[in-house]
C-alpha positions as CSV (number, residue, x, y, z in Angstrom):
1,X,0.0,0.0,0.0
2,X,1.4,3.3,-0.9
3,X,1.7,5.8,2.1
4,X,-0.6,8.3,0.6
5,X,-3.5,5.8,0.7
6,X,-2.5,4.6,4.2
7,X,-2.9,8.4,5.4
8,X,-6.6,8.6,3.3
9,X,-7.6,6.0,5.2
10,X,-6.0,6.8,8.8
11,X,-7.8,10.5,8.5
12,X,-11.3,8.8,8.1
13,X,-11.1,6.5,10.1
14,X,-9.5,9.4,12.8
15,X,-12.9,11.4,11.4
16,X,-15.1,8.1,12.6
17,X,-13.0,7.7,16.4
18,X,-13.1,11.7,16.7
19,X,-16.4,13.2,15.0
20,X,-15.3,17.0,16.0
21,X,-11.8,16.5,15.4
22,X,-10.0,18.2,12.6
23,X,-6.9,16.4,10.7
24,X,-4.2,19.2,9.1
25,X,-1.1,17.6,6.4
26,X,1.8,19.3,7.4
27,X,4.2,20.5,4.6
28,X,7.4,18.1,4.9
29,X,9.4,21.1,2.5
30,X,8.3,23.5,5.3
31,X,10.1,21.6,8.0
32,X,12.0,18.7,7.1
33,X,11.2,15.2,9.9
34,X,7.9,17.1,11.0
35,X,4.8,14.1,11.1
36,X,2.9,14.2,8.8
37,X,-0.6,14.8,10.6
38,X,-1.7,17.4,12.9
39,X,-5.3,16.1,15.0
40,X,-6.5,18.5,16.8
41,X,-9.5,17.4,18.9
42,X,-11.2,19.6,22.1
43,X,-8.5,21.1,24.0
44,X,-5.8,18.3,22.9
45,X,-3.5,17.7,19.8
46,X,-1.1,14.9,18.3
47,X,1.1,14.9,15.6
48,X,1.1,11.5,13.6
49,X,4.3,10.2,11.0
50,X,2.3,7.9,8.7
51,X,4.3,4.8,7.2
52,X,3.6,2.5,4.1
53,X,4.8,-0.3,6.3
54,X,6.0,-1.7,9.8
55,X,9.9,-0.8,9.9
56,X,10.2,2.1,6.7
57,X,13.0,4.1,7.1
58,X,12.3,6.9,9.2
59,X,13.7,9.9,7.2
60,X,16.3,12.4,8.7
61,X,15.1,14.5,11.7
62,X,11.6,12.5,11.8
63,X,12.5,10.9,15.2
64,X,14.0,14.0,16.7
65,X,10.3,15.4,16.4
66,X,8.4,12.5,17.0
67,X,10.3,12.6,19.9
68,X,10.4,16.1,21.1
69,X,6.4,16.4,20.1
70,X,5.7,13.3,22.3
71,X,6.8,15.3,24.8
72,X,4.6,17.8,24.6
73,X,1.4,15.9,23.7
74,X,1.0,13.1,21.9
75,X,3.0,11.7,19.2
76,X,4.1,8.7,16.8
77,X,4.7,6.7,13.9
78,X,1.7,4.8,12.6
79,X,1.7,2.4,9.4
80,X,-1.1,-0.5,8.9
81,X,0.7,-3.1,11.2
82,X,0.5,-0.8,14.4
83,X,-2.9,1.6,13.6
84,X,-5.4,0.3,15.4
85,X,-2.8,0.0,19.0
86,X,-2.0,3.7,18.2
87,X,-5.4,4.7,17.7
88,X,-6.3,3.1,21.1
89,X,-3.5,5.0,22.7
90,X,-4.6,8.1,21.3
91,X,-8.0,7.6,22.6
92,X,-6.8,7.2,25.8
93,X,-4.7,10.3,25.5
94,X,-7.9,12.7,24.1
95,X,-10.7,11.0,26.3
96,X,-9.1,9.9,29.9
């Protein structure tokens, strides 16, 4: 599955978890290694780097933000293999 599909997918099925949520692409020339989704739901927000597959190469600097921004809020790197476990999680991080 190409990436681009994967992330078509992920934001509906974000859209179905989080009715009121809103899903933002992030420009990768803007800042090279920030994810590639922003969800913004109520008062909370995670960043998501989305993956063709379990174990692609994370390109340079995509860690360091992944990283930094889970330290912040919520962040991660999501691909088909891991989705629905990172979903879960990030239910538990918007709805305690």
């Amino acid at each position: 599955m190409l990436e681009r599909d994967f992330q078509k997918k992920l934001i509906k099925k974000i859209h179905d978890k989080f009715p009121d949520s809103i899903v933002l692409k992030n420009d990768s020339t803007y800042i090279q290694g920030i994810p590639d989704l922003l969800v913004l739901y109520k008062e909370k927000w995670a960043m998501l780097e989305c993956k063709r597959k379990d174990g692609a190469p994370a390109r340079p600097n995509q860690k360091y933000y992944v990283d930094k921004l889970n330290d912040m809020s919520f962040a991660r790197f999501i691909s088909p293999e891991n989705a629905e476990e990172v979903l879960n999680e990030l239910q538990q991080t918007f709805e305690p």
